[in-house]
N, C-alpha and C positions, 0 to 999 in steps of 0.2 A: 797500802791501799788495796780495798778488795773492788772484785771484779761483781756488777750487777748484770749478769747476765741476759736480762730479761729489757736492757736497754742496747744491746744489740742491735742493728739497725735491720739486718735479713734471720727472716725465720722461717722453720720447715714445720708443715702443718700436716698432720699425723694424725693415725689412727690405733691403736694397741690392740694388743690380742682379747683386751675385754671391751670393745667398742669406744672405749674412752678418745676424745679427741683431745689433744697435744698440741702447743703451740711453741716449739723449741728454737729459740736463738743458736742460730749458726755462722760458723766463720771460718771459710778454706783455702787452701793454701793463695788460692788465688787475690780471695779480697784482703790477706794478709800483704802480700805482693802489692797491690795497689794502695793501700794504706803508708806500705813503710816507702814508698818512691814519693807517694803527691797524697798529702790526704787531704787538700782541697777537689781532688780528681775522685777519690774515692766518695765524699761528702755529696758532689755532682750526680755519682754515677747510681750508688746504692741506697742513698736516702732520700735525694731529689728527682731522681730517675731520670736526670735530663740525658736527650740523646747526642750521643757524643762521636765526633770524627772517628772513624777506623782507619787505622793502618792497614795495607796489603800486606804487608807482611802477616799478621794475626789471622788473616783470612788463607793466606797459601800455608801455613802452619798449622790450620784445625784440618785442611783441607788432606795436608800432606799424613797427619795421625789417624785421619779416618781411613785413607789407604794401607799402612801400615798396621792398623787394626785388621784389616780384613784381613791381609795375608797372613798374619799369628793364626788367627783364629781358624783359615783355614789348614794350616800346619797342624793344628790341634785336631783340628775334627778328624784329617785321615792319616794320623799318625798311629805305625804301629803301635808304640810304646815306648820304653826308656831302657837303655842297656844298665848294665851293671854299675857302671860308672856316672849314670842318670843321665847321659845324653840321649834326647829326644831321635827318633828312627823312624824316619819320612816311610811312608808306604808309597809313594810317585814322586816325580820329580819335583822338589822342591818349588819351581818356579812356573809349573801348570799354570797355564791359564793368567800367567803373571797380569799381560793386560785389563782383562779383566779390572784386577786392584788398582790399574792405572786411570779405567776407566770412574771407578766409585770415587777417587777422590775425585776427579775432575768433575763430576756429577756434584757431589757433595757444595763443593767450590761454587756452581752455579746456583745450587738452588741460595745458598749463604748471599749471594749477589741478588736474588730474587727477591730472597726475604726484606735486605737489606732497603732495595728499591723502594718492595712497599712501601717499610718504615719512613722513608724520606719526602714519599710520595703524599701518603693519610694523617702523618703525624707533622709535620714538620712543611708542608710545601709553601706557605707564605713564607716563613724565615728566609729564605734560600741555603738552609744548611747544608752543607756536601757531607753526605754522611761516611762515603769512604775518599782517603784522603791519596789518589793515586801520585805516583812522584819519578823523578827521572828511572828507576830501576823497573819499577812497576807501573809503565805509564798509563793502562787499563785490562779489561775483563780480559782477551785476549792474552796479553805477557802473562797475567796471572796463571792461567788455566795453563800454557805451556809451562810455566815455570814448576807447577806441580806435577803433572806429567813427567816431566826431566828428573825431577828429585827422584820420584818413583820407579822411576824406567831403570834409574842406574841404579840406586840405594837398595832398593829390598834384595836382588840378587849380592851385595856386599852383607847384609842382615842374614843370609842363610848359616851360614858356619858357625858364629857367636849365638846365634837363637840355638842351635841345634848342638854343639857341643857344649853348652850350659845347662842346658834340658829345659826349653821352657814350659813352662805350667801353666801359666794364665796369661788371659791378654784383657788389658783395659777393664779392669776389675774395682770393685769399691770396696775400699780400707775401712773396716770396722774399726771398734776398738781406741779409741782415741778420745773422740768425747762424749757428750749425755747422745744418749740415742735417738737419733732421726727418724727413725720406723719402724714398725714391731720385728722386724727378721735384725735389726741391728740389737734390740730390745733381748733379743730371743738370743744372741749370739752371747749377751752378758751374762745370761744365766745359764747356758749350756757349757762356757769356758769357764766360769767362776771367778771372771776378772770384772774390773771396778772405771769407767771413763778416768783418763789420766788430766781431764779439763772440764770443767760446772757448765760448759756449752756445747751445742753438738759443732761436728769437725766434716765438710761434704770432702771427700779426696778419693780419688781414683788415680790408680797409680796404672801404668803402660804395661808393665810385663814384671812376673814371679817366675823365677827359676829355682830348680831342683835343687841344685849347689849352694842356697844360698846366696841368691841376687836379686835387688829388684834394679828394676830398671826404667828410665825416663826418655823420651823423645823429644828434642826440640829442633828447629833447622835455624841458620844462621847465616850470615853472607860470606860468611869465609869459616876455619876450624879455629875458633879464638877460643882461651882456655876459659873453663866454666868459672861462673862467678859464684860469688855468697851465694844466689838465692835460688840457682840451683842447686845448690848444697841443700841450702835448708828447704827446699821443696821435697825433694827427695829423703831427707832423713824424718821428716811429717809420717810420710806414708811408713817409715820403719818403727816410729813409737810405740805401736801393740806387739812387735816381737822384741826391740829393746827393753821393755818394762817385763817381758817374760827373760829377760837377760840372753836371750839368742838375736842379736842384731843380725841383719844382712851389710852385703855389701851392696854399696852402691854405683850403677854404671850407666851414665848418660850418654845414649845414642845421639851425637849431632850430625844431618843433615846440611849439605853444603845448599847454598843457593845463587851461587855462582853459572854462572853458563857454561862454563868450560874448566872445574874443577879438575886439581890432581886426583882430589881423591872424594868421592862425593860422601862418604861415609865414615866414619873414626866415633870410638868410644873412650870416654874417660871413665874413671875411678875416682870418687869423691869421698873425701874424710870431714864430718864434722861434730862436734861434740852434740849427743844426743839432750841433754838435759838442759844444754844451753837452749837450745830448741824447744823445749818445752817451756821452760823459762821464758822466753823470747815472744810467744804467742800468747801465755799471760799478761806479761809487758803491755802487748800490741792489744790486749784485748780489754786492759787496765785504759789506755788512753784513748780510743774510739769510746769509750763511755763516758770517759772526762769531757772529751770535744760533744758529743751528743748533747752534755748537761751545760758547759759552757760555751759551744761556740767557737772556740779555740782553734780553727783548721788550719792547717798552716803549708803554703804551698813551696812547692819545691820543682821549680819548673824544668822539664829536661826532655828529652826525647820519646820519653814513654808516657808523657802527656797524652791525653786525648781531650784537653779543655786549655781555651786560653782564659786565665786569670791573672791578677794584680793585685795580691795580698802581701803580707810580709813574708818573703824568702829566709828560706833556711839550710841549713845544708843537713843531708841525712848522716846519720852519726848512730845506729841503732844496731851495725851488725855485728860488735866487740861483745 
């Protein structure tokens, strides 16, 4: 079966280095993710645009990356350089101003509660939709905004060692290289390397952190340190496909985040192994059968806890990560 790309359901609308305008099907890691758990959820979210319940969790999670972003980035900015051995060499105390980063996320956190508000308020207020779905861990705005603060307070002082003796390079950066090109600098990156999109659609993915040694690295937080699943795996080897396809793969190292109140350890990193091409393979699969449901209809739900829509279709069990 081939894949029509052009029946993708999200696309990125562009401009080229010769005014041309562009209308490129795309699909990243993320709407990959919501397709292989519930693709009646993903059907809801990306074609119907209906608005859908938020977890606290997802919101203390963007909230917890947006602080963790800042402090890389500030690492970067007044860092002397890298020794011999390519570890990164702080010019001030690593943890400067740490508040600060504590503060961005918990700013960030509000304003995502703000936005959120409106939405529920202009879009939705006869339904009575509750658009975030608070629950005994996360009973409101409040727990939330402590609960990122805590992550922060204790986790990035654990982040300083592993950032710094791996030498980090980049922070929260976007992964060329992958598919057809979303915008003239991704357009311009194909012809300056001389390499070819490894997928007929474009690929949006930003990865957390590139290190010197040869690492990329992801962030997520969790309620406890439970061992990373499949789609961690394959989230993270997505972002490795343009140095795999050059045959220099990285390794992969998922920073997890406790969200525990009183944590042994609020911090721990893993090492993930997963076959690179099945991955590529994988996201053809997934991009073959979002064009079949588009043409037929076909969605098929698979209800579990990463829902964010109640439906009542035929159940199935996901069966797609072998």
């Amino acid at each position: 079966m081939t894949t029509d790309p052009d029946l993708l359901p999200v696309h990125w609308r562009w401009v080229d280095l010769r005014d041309v305008e562009h209308d490129t099907p795309y699909l990243s890691p993320n709407q990959v993710w919501r397709f292989a758990t519930c693709e009646e959820c993903y059907r809801r979210e990306y074609i119907d645009r209906q608005p859908k319940i938020l977890k606290p969790a997802l919101l203390v999670g963007g909230a917890v990356h947006h602080g963790i972003e800042s402090r890389r980035q500030r690492w970067l900015d007044t860092a002397e350089g890298y020794t011999s051995a390519l570890e990164l060499v702080p010019s001030e105390d690593p943890l400067t101003r740490l508040e600060d980063d504590v503060e961005l996320g918990v700013q960030h956190l509000e304003q995502e509660l703000d936005d959120h508000w409106q939405q529920a308020r202009w879009e939705d207020a006869m339904s009575g939709f509750e658009i975030i779905e608070w629950n005994q861990k996360v009973p409101g705005p409040d727990a939330a905004k402590d609960q990122v603060a805590n992550i922060l307070r204790d986790g990035l002082p654990q982040l300083v060692d592993p950032d710094h003796d791996w030498g980090l390079a980049a922070s929260e950066f976007r992964v060329w290289g992958i598919g057809a090109p979303l915008d003239a600098e991704e357009q311009l990156h194909y012809v300056e390397t001389g390499t070819s999109p490894l997928l007929p659609f474009g690929v949006m993915a930003y990865c957390d952190a590139e290190y010197r040694r040869g690492i990329l690295g992801d962030s997520k937080t969790s309620h406890g340190h439970s061992a990373p699943s499949y789609d961690h795996a394959f989230q993270l080897a997505t972002y490795d496909l343009p140095w795999w396809s050059q045959r220099q793969p990285n390794r992969l190292k998922l920073d997890q985040f406790s969200k525990a109140r009183n944590p042994r350890e609020r911090y721990v990193w893993w090492w993930l192994t997963i076959d690179r091409a099945h991955v590529l393979q994988r996201y053809t699969r997934i991009a073959e059968r979002i064009v079949r449901c588009v043409k037929t209809g076909d969605w098929q739900a698979r209800p579990g806890w990463w829902c964010s829509y109640a439906h009542d279709l035929h159940y199935v069990s996901r069966g797609d990560e072998q």
